[in-house]
C-alpha positions as CSV (number, residue, x, y, z in Angstrom):
1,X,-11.8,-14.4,-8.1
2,X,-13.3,-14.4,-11.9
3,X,-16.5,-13.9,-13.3
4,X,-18.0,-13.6,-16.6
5,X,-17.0,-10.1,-18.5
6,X,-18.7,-7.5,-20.6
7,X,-17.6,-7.8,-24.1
8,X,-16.9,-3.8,-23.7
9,X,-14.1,-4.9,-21.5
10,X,-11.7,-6.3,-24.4
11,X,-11.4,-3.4,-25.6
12,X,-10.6,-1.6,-22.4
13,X,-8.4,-4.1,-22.1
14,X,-6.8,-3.3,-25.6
15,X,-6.1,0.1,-24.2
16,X,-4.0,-0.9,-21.1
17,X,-2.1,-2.9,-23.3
18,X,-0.9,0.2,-24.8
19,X,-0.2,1.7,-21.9
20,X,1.9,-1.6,-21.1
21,X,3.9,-0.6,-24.2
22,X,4.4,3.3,-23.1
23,X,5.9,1.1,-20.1
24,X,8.2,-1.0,-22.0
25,X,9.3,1.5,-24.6
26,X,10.3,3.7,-21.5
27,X,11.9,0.3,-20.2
28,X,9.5,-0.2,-17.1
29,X,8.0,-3.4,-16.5
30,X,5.1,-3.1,-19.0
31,X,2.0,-3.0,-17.1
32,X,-0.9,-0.3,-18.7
33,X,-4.2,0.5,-16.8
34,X,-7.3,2.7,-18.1
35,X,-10.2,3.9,-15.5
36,X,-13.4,3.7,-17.3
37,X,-16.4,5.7,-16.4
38,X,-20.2,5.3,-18.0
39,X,-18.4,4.0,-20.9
40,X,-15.7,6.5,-21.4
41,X,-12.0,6.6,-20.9
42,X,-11.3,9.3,-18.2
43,X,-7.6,8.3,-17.0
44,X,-4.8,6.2,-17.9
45,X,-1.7,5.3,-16.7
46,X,1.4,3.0,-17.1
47,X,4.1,1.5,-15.0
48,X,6.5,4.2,-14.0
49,X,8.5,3.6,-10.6
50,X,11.7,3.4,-12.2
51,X,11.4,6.9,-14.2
52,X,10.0,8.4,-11.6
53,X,11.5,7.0,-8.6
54,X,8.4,6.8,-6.5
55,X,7.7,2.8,-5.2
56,X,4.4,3.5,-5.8
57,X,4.2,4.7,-8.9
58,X,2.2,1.5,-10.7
59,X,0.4,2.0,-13.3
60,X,-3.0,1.3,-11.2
61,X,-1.9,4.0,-8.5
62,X,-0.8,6.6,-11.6
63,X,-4.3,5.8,-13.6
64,X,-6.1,6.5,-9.9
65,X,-4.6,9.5,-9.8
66,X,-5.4,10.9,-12.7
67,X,-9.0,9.7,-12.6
68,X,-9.6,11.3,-9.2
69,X,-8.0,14.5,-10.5
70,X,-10.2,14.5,-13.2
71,X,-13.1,13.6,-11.4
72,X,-12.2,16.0,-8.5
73,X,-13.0,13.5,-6.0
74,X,-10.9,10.6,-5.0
75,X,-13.9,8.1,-4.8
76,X,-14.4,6.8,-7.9
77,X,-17.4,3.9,-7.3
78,X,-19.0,4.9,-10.6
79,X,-15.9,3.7,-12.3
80,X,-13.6,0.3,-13.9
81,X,-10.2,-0.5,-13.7
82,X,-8.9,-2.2,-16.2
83,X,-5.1,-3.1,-15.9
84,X,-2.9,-5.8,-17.8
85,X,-2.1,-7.8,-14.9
86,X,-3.4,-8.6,-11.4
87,X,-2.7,-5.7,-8.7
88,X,-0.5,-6.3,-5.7
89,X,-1.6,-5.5,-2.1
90,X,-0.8,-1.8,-2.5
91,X,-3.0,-1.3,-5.6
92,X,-5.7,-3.4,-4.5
93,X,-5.8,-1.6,-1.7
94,X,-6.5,1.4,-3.0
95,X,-8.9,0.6,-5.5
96,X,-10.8,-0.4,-2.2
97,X,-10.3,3.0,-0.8
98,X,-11.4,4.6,-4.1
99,X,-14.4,2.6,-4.0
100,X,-14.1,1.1,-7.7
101,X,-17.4,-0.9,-8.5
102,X,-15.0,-3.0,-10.8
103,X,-11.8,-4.1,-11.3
104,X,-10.5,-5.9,-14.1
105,X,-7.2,-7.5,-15.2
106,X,-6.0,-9.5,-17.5
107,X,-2.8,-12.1,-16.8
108,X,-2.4,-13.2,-13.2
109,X,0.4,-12.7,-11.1
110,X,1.4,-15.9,-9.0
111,X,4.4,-14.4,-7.0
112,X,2.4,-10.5,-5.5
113,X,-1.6,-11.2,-6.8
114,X,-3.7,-9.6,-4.1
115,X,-7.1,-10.2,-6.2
116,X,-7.0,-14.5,-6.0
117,X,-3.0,-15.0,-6.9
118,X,-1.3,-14.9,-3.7
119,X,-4.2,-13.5,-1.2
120,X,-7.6,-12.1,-2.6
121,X,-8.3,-8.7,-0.5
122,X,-11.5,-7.6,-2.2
123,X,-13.4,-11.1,-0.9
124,X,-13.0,-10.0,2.7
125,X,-16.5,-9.4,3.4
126,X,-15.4,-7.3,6.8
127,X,-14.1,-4.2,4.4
128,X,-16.8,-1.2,3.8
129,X,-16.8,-1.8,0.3
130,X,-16.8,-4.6,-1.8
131,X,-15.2,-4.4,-5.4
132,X,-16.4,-7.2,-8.3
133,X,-13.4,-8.4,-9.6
134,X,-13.0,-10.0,-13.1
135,X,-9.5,-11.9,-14.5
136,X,-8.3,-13.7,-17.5
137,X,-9.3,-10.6,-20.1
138,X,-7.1,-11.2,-22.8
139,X,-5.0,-12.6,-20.2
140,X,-2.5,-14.3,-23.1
141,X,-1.7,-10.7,-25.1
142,X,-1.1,-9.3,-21.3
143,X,1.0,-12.1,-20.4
144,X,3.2,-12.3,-23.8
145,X,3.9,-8.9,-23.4
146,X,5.5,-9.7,-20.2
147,X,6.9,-12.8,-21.0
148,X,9.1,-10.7,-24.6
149,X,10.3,-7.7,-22.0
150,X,11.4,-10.4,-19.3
151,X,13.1,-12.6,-22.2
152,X,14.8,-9.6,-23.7
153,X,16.2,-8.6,-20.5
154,X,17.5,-11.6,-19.3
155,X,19.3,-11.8,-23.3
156,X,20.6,-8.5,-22.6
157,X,22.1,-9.8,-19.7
158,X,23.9,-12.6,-21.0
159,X,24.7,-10.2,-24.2
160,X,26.3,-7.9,-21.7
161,X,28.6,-10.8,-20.4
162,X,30.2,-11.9,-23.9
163,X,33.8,-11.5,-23.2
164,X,35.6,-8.0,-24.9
165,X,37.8,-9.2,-27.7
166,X,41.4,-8.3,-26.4
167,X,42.3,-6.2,-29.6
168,X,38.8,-4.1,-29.3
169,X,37.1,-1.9,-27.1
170,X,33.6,-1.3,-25.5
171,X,32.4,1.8,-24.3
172,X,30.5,1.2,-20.9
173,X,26.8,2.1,-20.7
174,X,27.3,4.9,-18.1
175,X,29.1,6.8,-20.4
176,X,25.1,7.0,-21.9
177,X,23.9,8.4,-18.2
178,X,22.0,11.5,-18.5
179,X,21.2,11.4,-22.7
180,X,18.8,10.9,-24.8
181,X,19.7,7.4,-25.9
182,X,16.9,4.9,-25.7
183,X,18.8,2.1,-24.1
184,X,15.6,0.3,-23.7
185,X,15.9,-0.8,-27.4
186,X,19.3,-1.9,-27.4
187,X,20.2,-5.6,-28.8
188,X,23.0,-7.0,-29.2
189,X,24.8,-10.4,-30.9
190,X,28.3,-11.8,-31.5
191,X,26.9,-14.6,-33.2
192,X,27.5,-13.5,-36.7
193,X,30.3,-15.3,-38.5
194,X,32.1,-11.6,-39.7
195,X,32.1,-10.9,-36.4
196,X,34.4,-13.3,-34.7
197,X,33.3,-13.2,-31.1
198,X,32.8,-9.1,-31.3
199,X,29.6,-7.4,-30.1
200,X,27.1,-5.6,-32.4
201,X,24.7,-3.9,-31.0
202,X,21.1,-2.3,-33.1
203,X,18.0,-0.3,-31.7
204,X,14.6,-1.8,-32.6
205,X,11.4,-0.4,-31.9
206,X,9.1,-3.2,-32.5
207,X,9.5,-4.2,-28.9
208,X,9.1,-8.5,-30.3
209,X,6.2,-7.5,-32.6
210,X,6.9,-9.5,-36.1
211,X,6.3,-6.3,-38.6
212,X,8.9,-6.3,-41.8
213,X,11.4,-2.8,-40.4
214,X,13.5,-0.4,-42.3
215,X,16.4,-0.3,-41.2
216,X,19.1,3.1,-40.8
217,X,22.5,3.0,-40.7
218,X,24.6,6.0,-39.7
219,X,27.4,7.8,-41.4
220,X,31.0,8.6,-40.5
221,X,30.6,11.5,-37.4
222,X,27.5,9.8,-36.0
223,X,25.8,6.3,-34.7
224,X,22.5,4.9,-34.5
225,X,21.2,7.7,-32.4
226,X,21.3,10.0,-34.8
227,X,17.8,8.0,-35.6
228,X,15.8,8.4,-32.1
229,X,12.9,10.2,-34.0
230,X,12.7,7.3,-36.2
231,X,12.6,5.2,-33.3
232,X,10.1,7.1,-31.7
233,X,8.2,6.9,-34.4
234,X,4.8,4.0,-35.4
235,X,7.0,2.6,-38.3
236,X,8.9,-0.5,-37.4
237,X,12.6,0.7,-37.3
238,X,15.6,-1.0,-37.0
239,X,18.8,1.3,-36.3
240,X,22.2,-0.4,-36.5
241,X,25.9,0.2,-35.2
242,X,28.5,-1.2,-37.3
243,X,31.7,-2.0,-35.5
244,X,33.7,0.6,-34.1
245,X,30.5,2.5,-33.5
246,X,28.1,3.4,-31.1
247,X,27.5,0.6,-28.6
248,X,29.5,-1.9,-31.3
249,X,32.8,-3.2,-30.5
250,X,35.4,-1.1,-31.0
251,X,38.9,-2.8,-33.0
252,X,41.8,-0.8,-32.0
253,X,43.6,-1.4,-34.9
254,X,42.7,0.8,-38.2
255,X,43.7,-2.2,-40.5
256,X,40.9,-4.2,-39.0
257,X,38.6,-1.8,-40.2
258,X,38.5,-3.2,-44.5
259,X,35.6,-2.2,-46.3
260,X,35.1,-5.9,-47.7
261,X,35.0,-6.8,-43.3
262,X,32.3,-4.2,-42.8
263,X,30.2,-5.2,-45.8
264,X,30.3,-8.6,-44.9
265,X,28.6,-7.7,-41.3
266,X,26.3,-5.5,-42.9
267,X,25.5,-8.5,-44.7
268,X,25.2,-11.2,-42.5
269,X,23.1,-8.8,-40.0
270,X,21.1,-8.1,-42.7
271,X,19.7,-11.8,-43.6
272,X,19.3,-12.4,-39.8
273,X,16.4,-10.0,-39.4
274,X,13.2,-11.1,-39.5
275,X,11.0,-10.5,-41.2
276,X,13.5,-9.0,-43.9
277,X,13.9,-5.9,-44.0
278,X,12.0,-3.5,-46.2
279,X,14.7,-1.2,-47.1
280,X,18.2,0.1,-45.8
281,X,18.0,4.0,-44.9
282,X,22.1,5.2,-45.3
283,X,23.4,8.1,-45.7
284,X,25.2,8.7,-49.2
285,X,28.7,8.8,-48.2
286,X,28.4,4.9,-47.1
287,X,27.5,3.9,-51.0
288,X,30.5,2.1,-51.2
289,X,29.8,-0.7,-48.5
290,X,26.6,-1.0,-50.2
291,X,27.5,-2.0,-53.6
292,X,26.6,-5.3,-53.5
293,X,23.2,-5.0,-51.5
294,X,19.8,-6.4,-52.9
295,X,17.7,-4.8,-50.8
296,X,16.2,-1.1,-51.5
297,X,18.4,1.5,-50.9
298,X,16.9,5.4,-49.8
299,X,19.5,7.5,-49.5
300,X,18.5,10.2,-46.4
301,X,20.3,13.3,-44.8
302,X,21.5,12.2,-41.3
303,X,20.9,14.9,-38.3
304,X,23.5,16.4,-36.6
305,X,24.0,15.3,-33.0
306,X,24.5,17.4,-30.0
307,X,28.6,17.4,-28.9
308,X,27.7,15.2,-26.0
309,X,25.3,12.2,-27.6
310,X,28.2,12.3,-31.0
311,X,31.5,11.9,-28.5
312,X,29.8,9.5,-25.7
313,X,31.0,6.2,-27.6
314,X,34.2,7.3,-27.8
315,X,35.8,8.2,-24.5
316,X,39.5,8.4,-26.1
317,X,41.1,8.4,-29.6
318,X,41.6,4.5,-28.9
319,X,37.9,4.1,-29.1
320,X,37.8,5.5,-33.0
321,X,39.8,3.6,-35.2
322,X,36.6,2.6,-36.9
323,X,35.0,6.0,-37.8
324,X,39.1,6.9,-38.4
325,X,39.1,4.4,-41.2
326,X,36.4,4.5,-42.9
327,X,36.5,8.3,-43.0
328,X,39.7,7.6,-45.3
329,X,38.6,4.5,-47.1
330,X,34.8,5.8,-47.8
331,X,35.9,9.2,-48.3
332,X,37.1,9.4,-52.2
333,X,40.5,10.5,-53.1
334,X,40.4,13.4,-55.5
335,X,41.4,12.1,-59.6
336,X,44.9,12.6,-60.2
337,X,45.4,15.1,-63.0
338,X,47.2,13.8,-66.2
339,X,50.6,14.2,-66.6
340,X,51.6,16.9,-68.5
341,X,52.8,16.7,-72.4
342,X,56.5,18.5,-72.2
């Protein structure tokens, strides 16, 4: 199945594995392919059946695709393919038909490998053309990034089934259907002390990778969405939901909602990233639930969100006692004048 590669083809490699990420961001299983031609990149391509609703829509079949359009031919036996993890029948079939002269991947695949795994197609010698296949190229990096999107899944999962606290709320996720909300990023814990069996739930962006983020919190008429351009961005982002917001746990009651409560979350979330934090992103109006924070403050202008992304947490007035209270608690009375001298 393996033979000895190039030392060009680690950093092919390198570049699938970023397609592997376009995958995952987009939440696809993340498997990235490049097609490789005379030592040039000429197509690549990520997983995308999910998104696109096409079965065959790896990211082997998308990155042939794309090569033989840019090629104009759909033989491409001048060129490698390079992809994160072993094809299945389907793509190794294909990359048969397109006559590859290589293919190379990096982590196996025990349960659907069609190059050694399960069945090896490309060592049947009756076929009229025989691919050289290569495995194991950076075959850990390819299988860790499978390994953190399976893990997070399967902790969304059981996130998802933490029982709703009878005195809050949660809004469901299809109430998100159709936006521009990148559930893909979504965590979640009850585990903080503050919280008392409620959920919390934060975006990140670093899809597992251990880089120090900044981390945004929203103001009174908005959530952590308000932040999908920071999101989308290179720099490691954190963007949180305190309770009553967003994809938080909603307490019905206003009383629940103290400032000192809020804080404390804040707080606690706070020392449970890791690495810490480099600095909290707020908009000014939260200053007062910040009073007591060590960690740099920037004070930013939050965007406005569209009518539909702002009111999709809150279904009904029951779902807002949060961003109810604290628009009277954070918002500052105006000073009462001084009694007049008779």
């Amino acid at each position: 199945m393996t033979e000895p590669h190039y030392p060009e083809d680690t950093g092919f490699m390198q570049l699938a594995l970023r397609q592997a990420q376009v995958a995952a961001d987009a939440g696809e299983v993340p498997v990235g392919a490049v097609v490789v031609r005379a030592g040039q990149v000429i197509a690549t391509g990520h997983n995308a059946p999910l998104g696109s609703h096409d079965p065959t829509a790896h990211a082997e079949v998308n990155a042939m695709r794309a090569a033989a359009q840019a090629m104009g031919n759909y033989r491409l036996d001048d060129c490698t393919l390079y992809v994160t993890l072993e094809p299945c029948a389907m793509c190794s079939g294909a990359a048969l038909h397109a006559r590859f002269k290589r293919v190379v991947f990096g982590a196996t695949e025990p349960k659907t490998g069609a190059a050694g795994s399960v069945l090896n197609l490309f060592e049947h010698a009756q076929i009229n053309h025989q691919t050289q296949v290569i495995g194991g190229v950076l075959a850990d990096e390819c299988a860790q990034v499978l390994q953190g999107f399976f893990e997070q899944r399967r902790a969304q999962q059981q996130l998802s089934k933490v029982p709703l606290r009878e005195d809050a709320l949660r809004t469901p996720d299809s109430a998100f259907d159709g936006l521009d909300v990148p559930l893909t990023m979504s965590h979640f814990t009850a585990g903080l002390p503050a919280l008392d069996g409620l959920r919390l739930h934060w975006f990140d962006n670093r899809q597992g990778a251990q880089a120090a983020p900044h981390v945004y919190l929203h103001g009174l008429d908005g959530w952590s969405a308000q932040y999908v351009p920071q999101l989308q961005s290179t720099q490691p982002v954190i963007a949180l939901d305190l309770p009553g917001f967003g994809l938080s746990d909603k307490p019905k009651k206003v009383a629940t909602h103290r400032l000192a409560w809020h804080a404390q979350v804040l707080n606690e979330f706070l020392a449970s990233v890791q690495p810490a934090p480099v600095a909290l992103h707020a908009p000014r109006v939260m200053a007062p639930l910040l009073a007591k924070l060590a960690l740099p403050i920037h004070w930013v202008e939050t965007p406005a969100l569209s009518a539909d992304l702002r009111d999709a947490p809150y279904p009904d007035r029951g779902h807002m006692a949060g961003p109810r209270a604290l628009s009277t608690l954070l918002v500052a009375p105006a000073p009462t004048p001084p009694p007049k001298r008779r």
